[in-house]
N, C-alpha and C positions, 0 to 999 in steps of 0.2 A: 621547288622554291616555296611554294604553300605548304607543304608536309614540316619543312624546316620553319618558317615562319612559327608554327601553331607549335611545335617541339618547345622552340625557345619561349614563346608565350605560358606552354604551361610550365616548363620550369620554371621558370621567373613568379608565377602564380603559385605554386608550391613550395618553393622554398619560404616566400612572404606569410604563407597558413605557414609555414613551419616556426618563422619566428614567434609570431603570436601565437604557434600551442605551447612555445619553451616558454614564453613570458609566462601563462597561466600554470602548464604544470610545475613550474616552479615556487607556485605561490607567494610570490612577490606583488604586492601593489605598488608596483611602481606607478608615478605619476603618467599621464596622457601622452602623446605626443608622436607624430607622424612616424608612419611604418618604415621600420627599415630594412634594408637588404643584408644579407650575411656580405661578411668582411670590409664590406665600404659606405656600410652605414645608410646615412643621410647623405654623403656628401655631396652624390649628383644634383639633390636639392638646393644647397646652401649658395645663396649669391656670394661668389668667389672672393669679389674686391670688398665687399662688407659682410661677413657673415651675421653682424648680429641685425642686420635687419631683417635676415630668416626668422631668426630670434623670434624679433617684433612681431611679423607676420604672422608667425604659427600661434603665438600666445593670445592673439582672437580667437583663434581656434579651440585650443588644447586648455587655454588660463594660463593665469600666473606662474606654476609649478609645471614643466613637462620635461619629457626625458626626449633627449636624441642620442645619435650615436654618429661619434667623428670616427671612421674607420671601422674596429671593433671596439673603441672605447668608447663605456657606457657616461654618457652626461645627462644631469639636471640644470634645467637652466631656471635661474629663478628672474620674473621681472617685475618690475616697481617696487618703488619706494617701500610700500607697506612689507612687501613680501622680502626684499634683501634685509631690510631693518633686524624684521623678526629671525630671520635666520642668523646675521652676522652680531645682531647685538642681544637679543633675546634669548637664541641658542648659540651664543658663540663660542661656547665648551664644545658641543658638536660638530662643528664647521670652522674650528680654528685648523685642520690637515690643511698642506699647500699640496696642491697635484704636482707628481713629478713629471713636470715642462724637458722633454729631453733635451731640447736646444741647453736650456740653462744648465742643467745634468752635466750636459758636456764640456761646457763653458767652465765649471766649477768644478768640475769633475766629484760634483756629490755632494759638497761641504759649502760652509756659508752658510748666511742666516737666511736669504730669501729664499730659499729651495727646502730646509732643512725642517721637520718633525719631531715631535714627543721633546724629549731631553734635551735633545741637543739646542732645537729652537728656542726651548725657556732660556737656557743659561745664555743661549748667544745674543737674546732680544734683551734681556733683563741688564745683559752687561752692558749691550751697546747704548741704550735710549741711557741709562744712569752715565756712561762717559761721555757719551755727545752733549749731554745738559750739562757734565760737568767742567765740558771747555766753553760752555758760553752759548749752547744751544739754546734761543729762545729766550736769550738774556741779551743785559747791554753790553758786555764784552764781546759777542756775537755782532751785536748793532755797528760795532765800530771797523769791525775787520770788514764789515761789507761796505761800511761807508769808506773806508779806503781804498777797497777794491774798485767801488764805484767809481774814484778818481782816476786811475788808469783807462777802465772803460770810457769814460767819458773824453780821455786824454785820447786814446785813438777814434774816436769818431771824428774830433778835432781833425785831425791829423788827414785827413779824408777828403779836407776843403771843400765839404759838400760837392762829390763828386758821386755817383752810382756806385754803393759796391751791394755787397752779398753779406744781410748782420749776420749771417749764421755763426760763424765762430768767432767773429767782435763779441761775440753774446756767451758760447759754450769757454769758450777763456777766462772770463770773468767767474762767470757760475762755476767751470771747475777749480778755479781757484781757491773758490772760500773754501768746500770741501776737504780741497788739499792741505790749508793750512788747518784744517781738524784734523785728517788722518795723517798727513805726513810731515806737519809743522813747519810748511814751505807750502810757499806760493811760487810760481814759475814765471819768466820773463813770454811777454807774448810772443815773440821772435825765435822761441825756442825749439828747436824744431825738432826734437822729441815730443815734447809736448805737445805741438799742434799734430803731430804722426798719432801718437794715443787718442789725441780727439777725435780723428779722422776714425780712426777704428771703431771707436763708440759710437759715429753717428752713422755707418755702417751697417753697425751692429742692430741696430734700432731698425733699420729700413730692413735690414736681412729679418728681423722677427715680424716684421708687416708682409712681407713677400709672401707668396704662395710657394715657394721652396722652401722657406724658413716653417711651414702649415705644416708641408708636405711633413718634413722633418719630425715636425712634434707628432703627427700621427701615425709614422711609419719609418720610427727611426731606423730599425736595424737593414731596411730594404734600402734607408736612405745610403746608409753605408758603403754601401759595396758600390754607389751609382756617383758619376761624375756630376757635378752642379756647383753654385757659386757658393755652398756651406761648409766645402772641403775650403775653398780661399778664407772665407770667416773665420772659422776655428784655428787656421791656421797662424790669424791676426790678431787672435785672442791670446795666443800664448804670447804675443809682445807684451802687451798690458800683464800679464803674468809674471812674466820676466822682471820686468820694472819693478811690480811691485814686489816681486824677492830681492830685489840689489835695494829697495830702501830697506825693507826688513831687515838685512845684513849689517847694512850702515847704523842702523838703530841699533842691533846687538851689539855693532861695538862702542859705542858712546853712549849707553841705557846708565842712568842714576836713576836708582831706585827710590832714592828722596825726591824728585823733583822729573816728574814726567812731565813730556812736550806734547804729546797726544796719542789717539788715537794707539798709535801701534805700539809705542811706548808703554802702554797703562796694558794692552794685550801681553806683549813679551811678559811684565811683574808678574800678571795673573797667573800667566803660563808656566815662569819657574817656581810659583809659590804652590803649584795643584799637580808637579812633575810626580810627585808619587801618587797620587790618586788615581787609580784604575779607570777610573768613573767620568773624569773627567771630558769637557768638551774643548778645553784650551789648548792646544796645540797649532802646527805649524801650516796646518790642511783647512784647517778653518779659518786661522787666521788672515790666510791670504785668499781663501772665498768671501769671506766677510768684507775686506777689503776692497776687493773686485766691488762687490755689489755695490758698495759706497760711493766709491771711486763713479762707477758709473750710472748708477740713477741718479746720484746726485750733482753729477755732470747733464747729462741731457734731458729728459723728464721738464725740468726747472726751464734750462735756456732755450728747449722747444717752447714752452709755454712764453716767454717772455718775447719769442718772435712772431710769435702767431698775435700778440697785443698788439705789438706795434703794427703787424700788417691789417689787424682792425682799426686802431686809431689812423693810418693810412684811409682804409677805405671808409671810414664815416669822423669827415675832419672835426664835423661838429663836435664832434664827443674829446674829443684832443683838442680843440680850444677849450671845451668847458672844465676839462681836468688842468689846464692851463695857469687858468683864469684862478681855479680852487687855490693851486701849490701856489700864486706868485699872494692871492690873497695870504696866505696861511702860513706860509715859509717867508717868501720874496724871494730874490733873486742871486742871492751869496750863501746865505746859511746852507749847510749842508742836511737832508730832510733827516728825521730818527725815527723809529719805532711809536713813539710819542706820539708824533702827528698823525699817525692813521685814525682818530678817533675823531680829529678838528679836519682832517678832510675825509666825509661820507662819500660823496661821488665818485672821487679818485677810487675808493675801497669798493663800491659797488661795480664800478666797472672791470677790477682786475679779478671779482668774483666769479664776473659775468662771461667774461675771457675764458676761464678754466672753467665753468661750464658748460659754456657754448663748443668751446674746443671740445672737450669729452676724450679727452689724452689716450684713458685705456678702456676703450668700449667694453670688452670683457671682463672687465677687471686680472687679475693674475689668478689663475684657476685653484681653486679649493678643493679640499678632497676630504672623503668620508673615510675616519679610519676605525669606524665600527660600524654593526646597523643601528641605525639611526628613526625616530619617528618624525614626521615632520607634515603639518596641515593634512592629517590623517594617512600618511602614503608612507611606506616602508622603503628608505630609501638604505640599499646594502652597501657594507663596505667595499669601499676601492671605487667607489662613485665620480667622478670628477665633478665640482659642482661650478658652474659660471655663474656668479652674483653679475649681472647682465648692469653696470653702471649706467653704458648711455641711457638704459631705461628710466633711473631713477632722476638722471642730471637732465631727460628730454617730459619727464611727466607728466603730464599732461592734468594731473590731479592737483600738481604741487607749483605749475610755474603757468604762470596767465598766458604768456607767448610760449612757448615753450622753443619753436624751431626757428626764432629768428634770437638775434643778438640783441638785448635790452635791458640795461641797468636799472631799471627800475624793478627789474626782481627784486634787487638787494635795499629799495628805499621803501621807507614808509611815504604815507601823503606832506609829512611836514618836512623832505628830505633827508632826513636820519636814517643812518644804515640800519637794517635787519636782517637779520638773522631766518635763512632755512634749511629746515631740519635733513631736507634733501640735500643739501649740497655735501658732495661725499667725493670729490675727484681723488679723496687719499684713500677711497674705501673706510671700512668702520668697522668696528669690533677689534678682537683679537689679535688679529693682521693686519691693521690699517699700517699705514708711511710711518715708518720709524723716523722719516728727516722732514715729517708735515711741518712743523712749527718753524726749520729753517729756511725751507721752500717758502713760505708763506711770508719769512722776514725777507729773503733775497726779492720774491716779486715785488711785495712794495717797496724794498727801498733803491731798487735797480731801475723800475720802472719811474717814479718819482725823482728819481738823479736824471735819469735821461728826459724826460718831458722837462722841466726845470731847465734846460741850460738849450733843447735844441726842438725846432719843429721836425716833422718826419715827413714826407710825400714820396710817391714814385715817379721817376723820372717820366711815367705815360700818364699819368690821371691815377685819380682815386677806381677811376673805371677798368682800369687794367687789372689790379688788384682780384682774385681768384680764391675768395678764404676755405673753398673747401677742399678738403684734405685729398692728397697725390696717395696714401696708401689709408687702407681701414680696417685692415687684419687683426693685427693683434695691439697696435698702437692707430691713433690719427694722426698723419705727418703731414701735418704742412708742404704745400708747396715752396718751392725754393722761389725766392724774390728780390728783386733789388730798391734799395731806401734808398733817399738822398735825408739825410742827417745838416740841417739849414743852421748856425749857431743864433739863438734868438737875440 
């Protein structure tokens, strides 16, 4: 048994000198960062239910720049503020690659704009932010389709007679709605039960990318393959929302006017027959419904995750839901329906839903980047096929940039004279090159969902503010929320 013991000791001690002589014979200066073992990395390392607080921990160590390895995939992790900035805004020709994330690989089977590289990316991001703006993204035609959505929403919380239920899809029904009526120029009845089926799948789909089998997956897909687990049921649930989205595509190709497009898929189909002979092209029928996909679903959950996580904070600190109360009934009153407008005449209101989305910290890793040349960066030679993590909760928890940093308080967002401001840190949409194609709608739906519903109802849980649990049930690859129940009181 001691003969075998000292065996495996010194293999394990030799293989480790072996990584660190390829690191050097290689001559790469890759940045610092804790030794790893051939084929599985770091992983024994990485605390499983948060990885990036590994993150955190080693970059006392190693600094801001260091390298690990998930598996055999080589990563840079980059943290704080100063350091994502300079990467994603200063170099963000370098660091604009998205890594390819296998789960989404799969999910889109390659195509699509948030998975997608070089050519294809420009044409898909250039067309889509120019068509989303030109249905009202981040305008007042935009303002109204939410203020009418908001009246539904608000119409079933009614409907509730302030009884206990669960906001989660009172909330993803609404938010996927406006979406809808950008890419598929319909909104759906909330009773629908297609529709709440495709929700269900997307909210899912989110907790399967926060799982340690959805980890598993992105680290060691093809082993995932061949192995029973709940990402065979996932993928499988993804081809509904696939499906769907090919039977509107159909319905569109038969009723497409070329004069007079309704949205989204509408304005894709023109492009597509107008580039059919272009060899070069990126418009076709593969992209069109990846593109889709991603629309359809970040701009379904991402948004109404966040808008639940508010309410379970104005829950557990009532103070702050009276005083956002008090702002809307001064600023609004009590009938007008709130617009765009108002966010400037109420500061507090707008520093707290700031404070929300950074306090939540939605996607700790951000969506992984990738090197698709060698690259130089704070003197370290970083090679292609790098996977790089711009490390968000570091910059949304920093410690340089926010005076409290790890508790909830809207006064990040105010000056001393109570007027909002503005920090350079605040990036939950990420920045540069790749930030949120649907930031600005994201941004219209939280204040004017969040301000319709404070306006018309108080919120409590049926146990106390003390019941209430804000910290997040998974921290993988997203922060999710615990599941909770409101009572919805009409004021």
């Amino acid at each position: 048994m001691e003969i075998s013991s000292s065996f495996v000791l010194f293999t394990v001690f030799a293989m480790l000198m072996l990584v660190r002589w390829w690191r050097k014979a290689s001559g790469l200066t890759l940045p610092p960062g804790p030794l790893a073992l051939p084929l599985i990395g770091n992983l024994t390392m990485i605390e499983k239910r948060a990885p990036f607080k590994s993150f955190m921990k080693w970059s006392r160590t190693y600094g801001p720049v260091m390298t690990v390895y998930l598996g055999p995939q080589r990563v840079v992790v980059l943290v704080g503020y100063d350091t994502v900035k300079e990467a994603l805004v200063d170099q963000g020709e370098d660091f604009a690659g998205r890594a390819p994330i296998p789960f989404l690989q799969r999910i889109v089977r390659g195509y699509g704009l948030v998975i997608s590289n070089g050519e294809r990316w420009r044409q898909l991001r250039r067309f889509t932010l120019t068509t989303l703006r030109d249905f009202g993204m981040g305008r007042k035609r935009m303002d109204q389709w939410i203020q009418e959505e908001s009246r539904h929403l608000l119409n079933s919380f009614e409907e509730t007679k302030s009884a206990p239920v669960d906001p989660t899809f009172f909330l993803s029904r609404a938010v996927s709605n406006v979406i809808c009526s950008l890419v598929f120029g319909q909104r759906f009845d909330y009773e629908d039960k297609n529709f709440l089926h495709l929700l269900q799948i997307i909210s899912r789909l989110l907790r399967f990318a926060s799982s340690t089998c959805g980890q598993l997956y992105n680290i060691f897909p093809r082993l995932m393959e061949f192995l029973p687990g709940n990402h065979n049921k996932v993928f499988r649930e993804t081809d509904d929302i696939r499906s769907f989205i090919m039977s509107k595509v159909k319905e569109h190709e038969q009723t497409l006017d070329f004069s007079d497009p309704r949205d989204f898929i509408d304005c894709f189909l023109i492009r597509l027959k107008q580039e059919k002979d272009n060899l070069e092209t990126e418009f076709h029928k593969e992209n069109l419904t990846g593109t889709v996909l991603n629309l359809f679903a970040a701009g379904t959950e991402t948004t109404s995750t966040t808008i639940r996580y508010a309410l379970m904070l104005l829950i557990k600190h009532p103070h702050i839901q009276e005083q956002i109360q008090k702002e809307i009934d001064r600023v609004i009153g009590p009938n007008r329906s709130p617009t765009m407008d108002d966010r400037k005449s109420l500061p507090f209101t707008d520093a707290v839903i700031h404070e929300v989305q950074r306090y939540l910290d939605i996607v700790p890793l951000s969506i992984p980047h990738y090197i698709t040349k060698d690259i130089s960066f704070r003197g370290y030679m970083i090679p292609k096929d790098t996977v790089i993590i711009p490390l968000l909760h570091s910059v949304l928890k920093d410690e340089g940039q926010w005076e409290t940093p790890w508790t909830f308080n809207p006064e990040h967002f105010l000056d001393a004279n109570g007027h909002f401001k503005k920090n350079p840190a605040f990036i939950p949409f990420s920045a540069g090159k790749r930030s949120c194609v649907g930031e600005s709608l994201a941004r219209m739906e939280l204040f004017l969902f969040i301000v319709s519903l404070l306006q018309k109802f108080n919120f409590s849980s049926p146990n106390g503010p003390d019941d209430i649990d804000p910290s997040p049930e998974l921290s993988i690859f997203a922060n999710t929320p615990r599941f909770y129940q409101l009572i919805a009181a009409p004021r």
